[in-house]
N, C-alpha and C positions, 0 to 999 in steps of 0.2 A: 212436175215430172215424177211418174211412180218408178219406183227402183223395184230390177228386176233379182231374184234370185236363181244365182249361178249354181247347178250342181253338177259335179265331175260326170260323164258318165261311166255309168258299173257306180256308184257311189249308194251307198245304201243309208246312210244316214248325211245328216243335216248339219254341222258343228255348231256350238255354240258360240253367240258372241257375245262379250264383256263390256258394258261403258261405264263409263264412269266422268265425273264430271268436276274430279281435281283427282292432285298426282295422284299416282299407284302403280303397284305394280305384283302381274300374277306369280304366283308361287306354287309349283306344281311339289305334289308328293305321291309316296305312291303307297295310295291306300292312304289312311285316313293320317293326321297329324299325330307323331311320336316323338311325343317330348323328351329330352335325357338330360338330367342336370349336369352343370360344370361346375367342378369340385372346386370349396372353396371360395366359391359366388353365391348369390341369389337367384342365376340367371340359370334358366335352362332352353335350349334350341331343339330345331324338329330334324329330327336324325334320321329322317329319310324322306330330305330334301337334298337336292345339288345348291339349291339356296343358303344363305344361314339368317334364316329370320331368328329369334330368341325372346323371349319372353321373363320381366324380371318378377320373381313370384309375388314380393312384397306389395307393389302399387301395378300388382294387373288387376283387370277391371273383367269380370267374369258375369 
């Protein structure tokens, strides 16, 4: 069976989709990742996310 794609109509673009093939989960920001340290940690998070992912500076992997 071929799978059909669905578009709204009036819909001018196409959205994207995500797989993935163990857990995860998307993390929307707006405009690129902005990182801000937390004082007193090693750890710094992305400050304009409604997420809070974080990052600890010592054993990230770059």
């Amino acid at each position: 069976m071929k799978s059909k794609l669905f578009v709204l109509p009036g819909a001018t673009t196409v959205p994207k989709v995500f797989v993935s093939n163990r857990p995860a989960e998307i993390v929307l920001t707006e405009g690129k990742p902005k990182l801000a340290p937390i004082s007193g940690t090693s750890l710094m998070y992305v400050a304009n996310s409604e997420s809070d992912p974080f990052l600890d500076t010592p054993t990230a992997r770059r």
